[in-house]
N, C-alpha and C positions, 0 to 999 in steps of 0.2 A: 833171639831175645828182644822182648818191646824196650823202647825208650822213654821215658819222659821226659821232654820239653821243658825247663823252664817251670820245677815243681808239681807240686799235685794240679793244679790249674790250669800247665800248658797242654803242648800236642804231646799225642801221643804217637809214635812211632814203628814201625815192623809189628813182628809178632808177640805175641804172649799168650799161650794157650790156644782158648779157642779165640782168641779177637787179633783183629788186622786193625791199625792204625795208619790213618795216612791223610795228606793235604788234598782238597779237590777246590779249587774255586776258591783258595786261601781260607778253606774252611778243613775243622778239624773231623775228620769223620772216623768212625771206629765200628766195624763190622766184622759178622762171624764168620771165620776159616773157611774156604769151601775145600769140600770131603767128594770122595768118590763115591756114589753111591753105592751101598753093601748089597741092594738086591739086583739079580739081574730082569733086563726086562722079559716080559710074555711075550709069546708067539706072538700073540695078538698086539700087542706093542710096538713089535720089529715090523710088525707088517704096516702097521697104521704111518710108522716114521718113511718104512721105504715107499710108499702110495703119496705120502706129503711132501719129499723129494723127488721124486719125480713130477708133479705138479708145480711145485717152487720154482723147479729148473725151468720149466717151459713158459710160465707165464712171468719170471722173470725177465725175461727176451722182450717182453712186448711191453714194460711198464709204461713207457710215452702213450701208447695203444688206450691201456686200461685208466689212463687220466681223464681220456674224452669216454670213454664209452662205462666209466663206473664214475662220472664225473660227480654224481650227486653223493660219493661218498668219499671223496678227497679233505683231507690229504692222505688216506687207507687205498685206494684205490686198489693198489696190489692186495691186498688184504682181504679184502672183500670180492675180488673176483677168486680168489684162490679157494675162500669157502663157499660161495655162488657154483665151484666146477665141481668140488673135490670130489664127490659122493658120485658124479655120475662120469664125467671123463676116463674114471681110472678102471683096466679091465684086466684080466687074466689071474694067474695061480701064483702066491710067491715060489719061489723070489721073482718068477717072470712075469712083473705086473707090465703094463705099460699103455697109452692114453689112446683114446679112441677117441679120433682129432675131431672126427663128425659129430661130437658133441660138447666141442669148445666154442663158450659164448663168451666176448671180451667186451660187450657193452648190452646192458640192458636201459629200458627208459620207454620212453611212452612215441616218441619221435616215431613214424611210419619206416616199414620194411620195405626194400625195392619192390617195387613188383614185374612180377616174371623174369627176378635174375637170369643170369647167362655168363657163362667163361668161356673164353675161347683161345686158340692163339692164332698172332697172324702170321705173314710172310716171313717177317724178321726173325720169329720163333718167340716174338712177345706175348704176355697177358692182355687178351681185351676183355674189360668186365660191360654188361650191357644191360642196362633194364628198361622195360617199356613207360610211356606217360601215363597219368593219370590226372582226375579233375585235384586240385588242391582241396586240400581240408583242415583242419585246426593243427592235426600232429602230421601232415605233408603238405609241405610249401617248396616250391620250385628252389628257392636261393640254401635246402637243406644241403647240407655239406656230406659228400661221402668219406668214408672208411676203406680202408681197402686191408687185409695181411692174406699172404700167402707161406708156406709153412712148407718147406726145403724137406723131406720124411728120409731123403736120402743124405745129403750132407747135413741134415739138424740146423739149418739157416732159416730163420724168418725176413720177410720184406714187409716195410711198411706204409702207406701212403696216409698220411691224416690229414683229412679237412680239404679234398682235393677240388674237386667236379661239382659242382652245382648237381641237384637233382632233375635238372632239368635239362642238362646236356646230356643226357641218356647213353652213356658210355664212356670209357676210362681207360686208357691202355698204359701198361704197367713193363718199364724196360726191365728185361734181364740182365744180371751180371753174365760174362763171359762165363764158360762152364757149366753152364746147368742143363744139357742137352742129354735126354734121357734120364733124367733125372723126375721123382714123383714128386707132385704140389699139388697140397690142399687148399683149395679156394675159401675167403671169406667177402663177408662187405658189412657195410652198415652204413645208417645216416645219422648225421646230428644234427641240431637246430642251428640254424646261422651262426646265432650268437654261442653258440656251443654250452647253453645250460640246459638241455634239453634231449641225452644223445637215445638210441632207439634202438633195440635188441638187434644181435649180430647175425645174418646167416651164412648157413656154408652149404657152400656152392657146388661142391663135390670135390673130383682129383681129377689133373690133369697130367697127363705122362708126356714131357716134353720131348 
């Protein structure tokens, strides 16, 4: 049962009917009951929700990631790389959908692509990422800042490095946690602009089997 406050003019309280009353912000608000929905969803519905849960979950992980590389569209950033992936990441037959990481891009922008990426690992069992020099130009300037994620496919762990290496120290070596030996990773990279208003489409690098 609703209440009335202090006459026809005050707050209004709980329920009555279809309206909810209640205080928010010392203000009186009064909105309508929520109902369960009467119809159930379509195939095509359950499919579209469980393709957009599994995209949520993953680039969830990397939000820090998609602030520099979807920078020009902050403070959405998750937002807007999740509809930038959704159509093309997600692949298989329900209910067994699942993401095909070789076409997850966590920053787009005008800023220059390495050139002649390279992954590797060294003696320690670490990530070295590597890419060759080039003459500068308007969208590649030596002081651009790298990107780095690599994507755990066996324990569902991402690693992140943002704004590491200069573009122009031509390589990057990325420590492992303890544990992750034989285990598969998906290589990324990208660059941004110094000042980091300018970040530059992401590449993937391939998989490495540790």
């Amino acid at each position: 049962m609703g209440i009335l406050r202090n006459g026809v003019f005050g707050t209004f309280e709980r329920r009555t009917g279809l309206l909810v009353g209640r205080v928010v912000n010392k203000r009186n608000v009064i909105s309508m009951r929520r109902h369960k929905p009467t119809k159930l969803s379509t195939a095509q519905q359950q499919e579209h929700q469980m393709k957009f849960v599994l995209v949520v979950k993953f680039f969830s992980s990397i939000k820090d990631l998609l602030v520099v590389g979807f920078a020009k569209n902050r403070p959405n950033s998750l937002n807007a790389a999740i509809k930038y992936n959704f159509k093309s990441v997600v692949e298989g037959v329900a209910p067994e959908f699942y993401l095909n990481y070789s076409r997850v891009v966590f920053g787009v922008g005008r800023t220059g692509r390495p050139c002649r990426p390279m992954v590797d690992t060294d003696a320690a069992g670490n990530v070295v990422f590597s890419w060759q020099a080039e003459p500068q130009n308007r969208y590649s300037r030596n002081r651009d800042k790298a990107c780095f994620l690599l994507y755990n496919a066996t324990k569902k762990l991402t690693l992140r490095a943002i704004k590491t290496a200069d573009r122009v120290t031509l390589n990057y070596t990325m420590v492992l946690p303890s544990g992750f030996a034989g285990d598969e990773m998906h290589c990324y990279m990208s660059f941004v602009s110094a000042d980091g208003r300018e970040p530059g489409r992401s590449v993937y690098l391939g998989i490495l089997n540790l």
